[in-house]
KEGUBA-704717 format. One record per residue (C-alpha): x, y, z. Coordinates in steps of 0.2 Angstrom, whole numbers, plus 5000, padded with zeros to 4 digits. Layout:
N
XYZ
...
//
This chain:
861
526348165172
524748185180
523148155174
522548325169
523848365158
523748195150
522048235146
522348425139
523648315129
522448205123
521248345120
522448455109
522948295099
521048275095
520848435086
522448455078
521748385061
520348525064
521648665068
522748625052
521048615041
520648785047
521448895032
520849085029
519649085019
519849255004
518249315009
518749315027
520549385023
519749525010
517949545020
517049495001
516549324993
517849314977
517249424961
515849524972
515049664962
516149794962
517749714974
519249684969
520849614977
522449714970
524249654969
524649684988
523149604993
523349434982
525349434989
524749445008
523349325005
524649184998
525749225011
524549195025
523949045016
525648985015
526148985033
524448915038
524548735025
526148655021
525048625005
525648765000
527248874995
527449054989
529049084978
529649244970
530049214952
530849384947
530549564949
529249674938
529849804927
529249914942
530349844955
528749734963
529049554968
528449424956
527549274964
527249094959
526248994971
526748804972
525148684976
525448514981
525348384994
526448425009
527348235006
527548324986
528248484996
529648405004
530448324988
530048464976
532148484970
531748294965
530248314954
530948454946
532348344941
531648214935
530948294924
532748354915
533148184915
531348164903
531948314892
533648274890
533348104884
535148074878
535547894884
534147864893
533047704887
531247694888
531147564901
532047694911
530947864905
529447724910
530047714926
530447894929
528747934924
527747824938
529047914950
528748094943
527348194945
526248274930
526748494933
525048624928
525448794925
523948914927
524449084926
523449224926
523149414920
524249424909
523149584901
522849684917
521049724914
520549544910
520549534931
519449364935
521149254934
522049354946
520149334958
520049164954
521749114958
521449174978
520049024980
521048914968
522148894981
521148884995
519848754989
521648624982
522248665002
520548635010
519948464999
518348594995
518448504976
517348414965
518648274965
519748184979
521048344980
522348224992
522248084980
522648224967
523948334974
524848164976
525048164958
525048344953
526048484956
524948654953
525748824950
524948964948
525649144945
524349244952
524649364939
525849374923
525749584923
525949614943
526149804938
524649814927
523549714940
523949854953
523650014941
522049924934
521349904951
522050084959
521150174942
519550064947
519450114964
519550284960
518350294945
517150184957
515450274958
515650394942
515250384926
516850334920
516850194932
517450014924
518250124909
519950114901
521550184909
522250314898
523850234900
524650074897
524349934910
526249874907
527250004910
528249994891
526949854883
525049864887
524249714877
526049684869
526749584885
525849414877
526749464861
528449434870
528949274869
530049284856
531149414860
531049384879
531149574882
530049594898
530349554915
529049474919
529349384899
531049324906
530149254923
529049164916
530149084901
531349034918
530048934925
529248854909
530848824898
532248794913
531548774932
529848674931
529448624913
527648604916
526848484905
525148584904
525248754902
523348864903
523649064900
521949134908
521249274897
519449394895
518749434880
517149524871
515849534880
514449494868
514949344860
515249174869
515549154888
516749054886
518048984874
519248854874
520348764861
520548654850
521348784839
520948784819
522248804807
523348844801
524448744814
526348784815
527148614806
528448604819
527148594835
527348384838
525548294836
525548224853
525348414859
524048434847
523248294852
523448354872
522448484868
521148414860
521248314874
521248434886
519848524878
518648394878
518748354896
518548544900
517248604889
516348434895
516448484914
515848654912
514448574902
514148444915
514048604929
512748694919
513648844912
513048904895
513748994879
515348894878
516348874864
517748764859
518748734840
518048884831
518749024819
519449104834
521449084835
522548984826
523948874831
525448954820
526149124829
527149054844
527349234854
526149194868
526449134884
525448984883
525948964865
527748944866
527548834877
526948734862
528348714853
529248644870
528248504872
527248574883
525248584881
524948744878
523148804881
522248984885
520549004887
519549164887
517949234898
516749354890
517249504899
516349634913
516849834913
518249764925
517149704942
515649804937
514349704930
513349714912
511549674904
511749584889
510249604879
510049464868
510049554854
511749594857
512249414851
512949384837
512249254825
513549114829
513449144846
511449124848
511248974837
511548814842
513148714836
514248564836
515448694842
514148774852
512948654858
512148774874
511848944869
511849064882
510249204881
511049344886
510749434902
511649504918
513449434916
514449454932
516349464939
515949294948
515449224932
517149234927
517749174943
516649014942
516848944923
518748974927
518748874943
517848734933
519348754920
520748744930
520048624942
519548494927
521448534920
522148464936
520948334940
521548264919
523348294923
523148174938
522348014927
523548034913
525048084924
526147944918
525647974899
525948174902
527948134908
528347994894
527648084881
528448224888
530248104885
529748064870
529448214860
531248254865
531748134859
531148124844
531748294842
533348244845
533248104835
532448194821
533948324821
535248214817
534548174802
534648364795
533548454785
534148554792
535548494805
536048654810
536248854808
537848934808
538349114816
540049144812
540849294823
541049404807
539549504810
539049664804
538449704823
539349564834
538549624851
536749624843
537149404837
537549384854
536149464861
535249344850
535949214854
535449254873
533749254869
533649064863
534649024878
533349094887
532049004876
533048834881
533848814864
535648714864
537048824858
538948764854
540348864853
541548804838
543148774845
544248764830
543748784808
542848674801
541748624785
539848614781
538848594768
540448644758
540848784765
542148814780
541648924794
543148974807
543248934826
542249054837
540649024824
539248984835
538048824832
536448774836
536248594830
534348534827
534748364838
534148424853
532548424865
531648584858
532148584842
530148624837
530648794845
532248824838
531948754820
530148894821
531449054828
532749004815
532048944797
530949014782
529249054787
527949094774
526349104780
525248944773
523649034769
523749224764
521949234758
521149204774
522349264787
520949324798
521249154809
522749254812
523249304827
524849404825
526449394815
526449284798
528249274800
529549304817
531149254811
532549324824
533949344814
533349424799
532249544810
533849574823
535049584807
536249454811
536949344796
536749164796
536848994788
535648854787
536448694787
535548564779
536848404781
537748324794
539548364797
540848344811
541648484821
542248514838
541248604849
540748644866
539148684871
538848844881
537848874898
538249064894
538449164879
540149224883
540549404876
542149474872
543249564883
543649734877
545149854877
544950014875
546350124864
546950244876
548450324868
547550384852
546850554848
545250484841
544250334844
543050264833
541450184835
540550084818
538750134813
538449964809
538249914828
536749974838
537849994856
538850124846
537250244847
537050214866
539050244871
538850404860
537250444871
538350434885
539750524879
538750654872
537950694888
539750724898
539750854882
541250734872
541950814858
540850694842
540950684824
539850584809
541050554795
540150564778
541150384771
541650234775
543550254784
544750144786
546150144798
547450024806
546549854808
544849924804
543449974793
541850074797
540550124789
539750284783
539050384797
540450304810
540750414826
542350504829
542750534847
543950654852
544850554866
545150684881
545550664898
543650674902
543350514889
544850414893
543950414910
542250364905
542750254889
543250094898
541550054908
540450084893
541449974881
541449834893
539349864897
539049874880
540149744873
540749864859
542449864852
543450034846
544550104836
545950214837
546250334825
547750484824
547250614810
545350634805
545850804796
545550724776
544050634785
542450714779
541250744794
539850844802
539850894820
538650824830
537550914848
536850804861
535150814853
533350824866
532250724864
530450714866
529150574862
527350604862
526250494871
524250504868
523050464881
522450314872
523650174878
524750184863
525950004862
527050094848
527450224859
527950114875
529049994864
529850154860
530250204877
530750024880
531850054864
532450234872
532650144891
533549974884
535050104875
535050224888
534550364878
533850514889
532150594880
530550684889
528750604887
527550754878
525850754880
524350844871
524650994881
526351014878
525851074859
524551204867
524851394869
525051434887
524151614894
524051654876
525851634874
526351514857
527451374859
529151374856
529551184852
531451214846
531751324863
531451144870
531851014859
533050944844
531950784839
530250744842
529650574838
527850524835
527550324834
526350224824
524650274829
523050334821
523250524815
521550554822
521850514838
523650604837
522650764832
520850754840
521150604853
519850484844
519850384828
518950414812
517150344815
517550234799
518950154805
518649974813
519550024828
518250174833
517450074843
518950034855
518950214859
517150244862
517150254882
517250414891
518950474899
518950614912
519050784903
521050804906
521350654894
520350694880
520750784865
522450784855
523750924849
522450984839
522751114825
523651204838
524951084841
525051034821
525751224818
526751204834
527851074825
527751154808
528651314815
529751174825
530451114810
530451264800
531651324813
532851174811
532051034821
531950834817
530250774818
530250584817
528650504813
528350304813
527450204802
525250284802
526050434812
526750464794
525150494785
524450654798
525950744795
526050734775
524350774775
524450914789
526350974783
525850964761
527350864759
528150814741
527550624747
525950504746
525550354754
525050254739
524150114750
522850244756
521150164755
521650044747
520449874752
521049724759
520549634745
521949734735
523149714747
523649624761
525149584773
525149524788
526449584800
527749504788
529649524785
529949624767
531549644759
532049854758
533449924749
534350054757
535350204753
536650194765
537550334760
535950454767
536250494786
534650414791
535150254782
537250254790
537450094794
536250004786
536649854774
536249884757
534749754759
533649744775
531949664782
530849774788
529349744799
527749764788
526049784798
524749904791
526250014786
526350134774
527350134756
527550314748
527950404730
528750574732
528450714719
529450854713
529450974727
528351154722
528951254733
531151294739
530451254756
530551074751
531950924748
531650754749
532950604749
532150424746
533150304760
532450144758
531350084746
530349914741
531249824726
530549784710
530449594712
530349494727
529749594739
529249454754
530449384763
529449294778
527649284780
526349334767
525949454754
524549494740
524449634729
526349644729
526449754712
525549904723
527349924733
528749874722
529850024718
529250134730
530050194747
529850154762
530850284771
531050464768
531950604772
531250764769
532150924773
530751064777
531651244778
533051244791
532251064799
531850874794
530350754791
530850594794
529650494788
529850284792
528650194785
528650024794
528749974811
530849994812
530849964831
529349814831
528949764848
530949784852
531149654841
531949734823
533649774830
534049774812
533049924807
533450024822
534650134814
533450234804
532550294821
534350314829
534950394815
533550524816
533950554834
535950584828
535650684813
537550744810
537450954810
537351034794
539051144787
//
């Protein structure tokens, strides 16, 4: 080798280290400093960014997590340092070894802890218009990679492993960018989308962590509950733009009794340390430990992750009008947010308030959560150890021990779809592998048990047990539900165990459902109302135009009974084909049946359907559609223009449709497109939208859907959607809680008992008893109709005594005795009038039947 090449050798060797510091930079990559006036870096964008990144420091990893409900690749980026990198499979499992603390000593959990690493989630945009996280998350990574930190980033990434999912609503990030691109320049420019930015749950998709319906929900409960199990969990949120800058817990109370102090404690922890840096930095109007959210609801992201041992956290930024700056004038302020505090020591004046605002309090937070993580790493994993096993130790002793689902179900596919869910949610379920005897009472093999020994046991015991809410009178530290629990909302029957007992059992990696046989040789098959899947194989059947019946009773036949509204299926050629895959994709067992002529029934037409959707970013209607989408049931979205004479020609709605359903939302908007000035939610709706999404079906449409159902149509109104049409329609019907004030009444989206008449065809199926999903719902007295035009059949109603059965209540007496859901016949067509949320966030399988029965209203003779 001669001596020129050993010196361009020498030469290269030298500036390697340069070469390998040398990342790209995100203003390089997007040609503008992070949170610039008026920039933004969209989904695309963030994805190619992290990419690069990644193949440019081996600091760094991209992984895809899942796919969005849109089809788009989810992305979690993996920060750490690159000797962390190479032995990531061995962190990860380490920390299994902490959770399942079965046999494991302390010496050893000791051990395991200086050899583990302490895991941070920070995940970002969640809410697709709180955009800074998703900003903030490009020069995250690229300051941890480059050692451009406040702290010794090497020393640190040696004793942390960062993730960080760019953005929790991947869908919603993209739309909120693409709508502010466009609007850039005009005067609707930093404005609302008249849409949602999920595609089926807007805000909603941080109120999904108890059912796990979503996605990008069952991502991110992959990485927290079953993949990672990250010890420190910050959810990065915007909020109101004229109070504080910033907030960060503590939390206030009430405090979910089952979260374990030493989480509690880690986030006061937490809290200090933060709201200290961004102090120590100079950033003003920061908050921490006020009246702002509680610590009890556990359907957020980060606050899940509560009841898993985790330290859940979220903090939120005073928002911008998306990446378009404001003046804040300081009479904006409110009182508790220009007056000094122990909670908020360093008012901030008001003034301009920027995109890069958000961007820098956030790098501060995140950047102080991982430096913390790295001093009390060892602290972070045993504690970690020994919360699960105190929950484990804790459940052996009962109160309770365990809950029971026994196989005999009213809708079997529905428990196991529950069941699902917690296994999602890292919950430990057993499978009972012969009879056996609790609590004196015997339960046959097949039951399923989920016994309170086990590592998140906070989270199971908080799903599964009676919840009333601990302070009714001043719920307004509450965030969201008083009360979530799954089985009474999904209308699965079960038992709580309060006292050891012995059985043999094996636990399940997989809820196995059954295999099913369909009867081939029978004339008729039959499918039970009481099961959900029944509605969606009838969809199905239906549209390859099957012959179907509603029978008017309860029928039995040879090794069956089913209830009133049951479906009778003539079994052709056409259906022997098709029966066999939806029975095994809906997990649904039928019935064979010979003669059906002493059965009495009503014939039933492949209904169409048609949902309205305003232009106001309606939740109620996309967990609708999710509702529709998830059963497979075909329908048409209708807009405001839909209702509008065409060329001066009227509309015919029953030329188009059967049903029509109108979800929960405020009449005025349905009608006129904006809210009662009154009402406390006008000023959400105050911006301007481009003239083609303003307005509502105004009088025009009302009359349209008058003649609609006049003519024989089923118009299906949910919950507030009720009131507009017994105003506009002069129904025999009143909402008796009309303006009346909180002080006279109050529930908090709470679980009250109904009774049902399950003998009406909106009520087939139902139990006698059900818990229906009270939020700012409605409770109605009928009167005696004055006019032939009118009937009305009461389906459900509110009992006289004991109305609450999770969460809270006052002013009770205003709603016992009277209904809840009505059915009133108008002319030749129906007013189906529900006065509770019956489809809740996808949630209240329970009370679905009263929508699906609207939507399969038998013919009548």
């Amino acid at each position: 080798m001669n001596f020129k090449k050993i010196t361009v050798i020498f030469v290269v060797l030298l500036f390697i280290p340069f070469f390998l510091g040398a990342q790209t930079s995100p203003e390089e990559f997007l040609g503008h400093k992070v949170g610039a006036d008026r920039k933004l870096a969209d989904y695309n964008q963030i994805q190619a960014y992290f990419q690069k990144l990644e193949g440019e420091s081996g600091k760094l990893k991209v992984l895809t997590i899942g796919k969005t409900t849109l089809g788009k690749p989810m992305i979690m980026v993996v920060v750490t340092s690159e000797k962390n990198m190479a032995e990531l499979d061995k962190y990860r499992q380490i920390n299994k070894k902490l959770r399942d603390a079965r046999g494991l000593s302390d010496e050893d959990a000791k051990q395991l802890a200086k050899e583990g690493k302490a895991i941070v989630l920070l995940s970002f945009t969640l809410h697709a218009t709180e955009i800074g996280g998703s900003q903030e998350s490009l020069e995250l990574a690229y300051n941890l990679v480059t050692g451009n930190t406040p702290f010794d980033a090497d020393k640190v990434l040696d004793e942390v492993i960062v993730l960080l999912i760019p953005t929790a609503n991947p869908d919603g990030q993209q739309m909120v960018v693409d709508w502010y691109r466009k609007n850039l320049g005009t005067k609707y420019e930093g404005g609302r989308m008249p849409w949602l930015y999920h595609h089926y749950a807007g805000h909603d998709n941080n109120r999904d962590w108890v059912s796990i319906n979503l996605s990008e929900s069952k991502a991110g409960s992959k990485v927290l509950f079953h993949d990672w199990l990250p010890h420190i969990h910050d959810d990065k949120h915007q909020m109101g733009s004229t109070g504080a800058r910033c907030f960060f817990p503590p939390f206030v109370d009430p405090v979910d009794p089952n979260i374990h102090p030493l989480v509690l404690r880690g986030i006061d922890l937490l809290g200090g340390t933060v709201v200290y840096d961004l102090q120590k930095n100079g950033f003003k109007g920061v908050e921490n430990s006020r009246n702002f959210a509680s610590a009890w609801w556990k359907g957020s992201f980060n606050g899940t992750a509560m009841v898993h041992h985790s330290i859940g956290i979220f903090s939120e930024m005073a928002s911008v009008k998306v990446a378009t700056p404001i003046y804040v004038d300081s009479t904006q302020l409110r009182k508790a947010h220009y007056q000094k505090s122990l909670q908020f020591p360093d008012p901030w004046p008001g003034g301009w308030w920027r995109l890069r605002d958000i961007v820098d309090y956030e790098l501060t937070i995140s950047l102080s959560l991982i430096k913390t993580a790295s001093f009390y790493k060892e602290d972070l994993l045993y504690n970690f150890y020994k919360m699960c096993k105190e929950s484990i130790e804790l459940g052996k002793k009962g109160n309770p021990f365990a809950f029971i689902f026994p196989p005999k179900q009213s809708d079997y596919p529905t428990t196991l779809r529950m069941l699902d869910i917690l296994l999602l949610g890292g919950a430990e379920i057993h499978k009972a592998k012969e009879a056996f005897t609790a609590d004196g009472k015997t339960y046959p093999a097949g039951s399923f048990v989920i016994l309170m020994s086990q590592p998140y046991r906070p989270y199971v015991k908080g799903i599964l047990e009676e919840r009333v809410y601990p302070n009714i009178q001043f719920a307004q530290s509450l965030r969201d539900n008083a009360s979530w629990t799954l089985p009474m909302q999904m209308g699965v029957s079960f038992s709580q165990i309060e006292n050891p007992f012995d059985a043999k059992l094996e636990k399940l990696e997989i809820i196995p459902y059954p295999t099913v046989t369909p009867p081939t040789s029978s004339p008729y098959i039959i499918l039970d109302s009481r099961v959900n899947a029944s509605y969606s194989v009838v969809f199905s059947l239906l549209g390859e135009k099957a012959v179907v019946y509603r029978t008017k009773e309860k029928i039995k036949g040879e090794g069956f009974k089913a209830a009133a509204g049951s479906f009778i299926i003539k079994n052709t050629p056409q259906v022997q084909k098709a029966i066999p895959a939806l029975l095994e994709k809906w997990h649904l067992t039928a019935y064979g049946i010979e003669n059906i002529s002493d059965i009495p029934k009503a014939s039933l037409k492949n209904p169409r359907i048609g949902i309205y959707q305003s232009w106001r970013s309606n939740m109620d209607e996309g967990w609708t559609r999710y509702v529709f989408d998830d059963f497979e049931i075909p329908f048409t979205t209708l807009h405001n223009k839909d209702f509008k004479p065409l060329k001066n020609k009227k509309v015919d709605l029953k030329e188009q449709f059967d049903v029509i359903v109108f979800t929960d939302e405020n009449p005025q908007i349905i009608k006129t497109g904006k809210p009662d000035p009154r009402s406390p939610y006008a000023m959400y709706f105050s911006g301007a939208f481009p003239p083609e999404y303003e307005g509502g079906i105004g009088n025009e449409g009302i009359e349209a859907l008058r003649t609609f159902v006049g003519k024989g149509g089923i118009l299906v109104t949910l919950n507030n959607a009720s009131s507009l049409f017994i105003k506009e329609f002069r129904a025999p019907a009143r909402n008796v809680l009309e303006g009346v004030s909180r002080d006279k009444f109050f529930g908090p989206k709470s679980l009250f008992r109904i009774k049902v008449n399950n003998k009406s065809p909106i009520g087939y199926g139902m139990p006698a008893e059900a818990a229906a999903m009270f939020y700012q719902s409605l409770a109605f007295t009928t009167s005696i109709p004055s006019t032939s035009d009118w009937e009305r059949d009461v389906v459900a109603s509110y009992p006289e005594h004991n109305v609450l059965l999770r969460g809270g209540i006052y002013g009770e007496e205003l709603i016992t005795h009277k209904a809840a859901v009505l059915d009133t016949k108008y002319k030749k067509g129906h007013l189906i009038l529900i006065g509770f949320h019956c489809q809740h966030r996808a949630q209240t399988h329970g009370t679905y039947k009263f929508m699906l029965n609207a939507l399969l209203y038998p013919e009548t003779d």
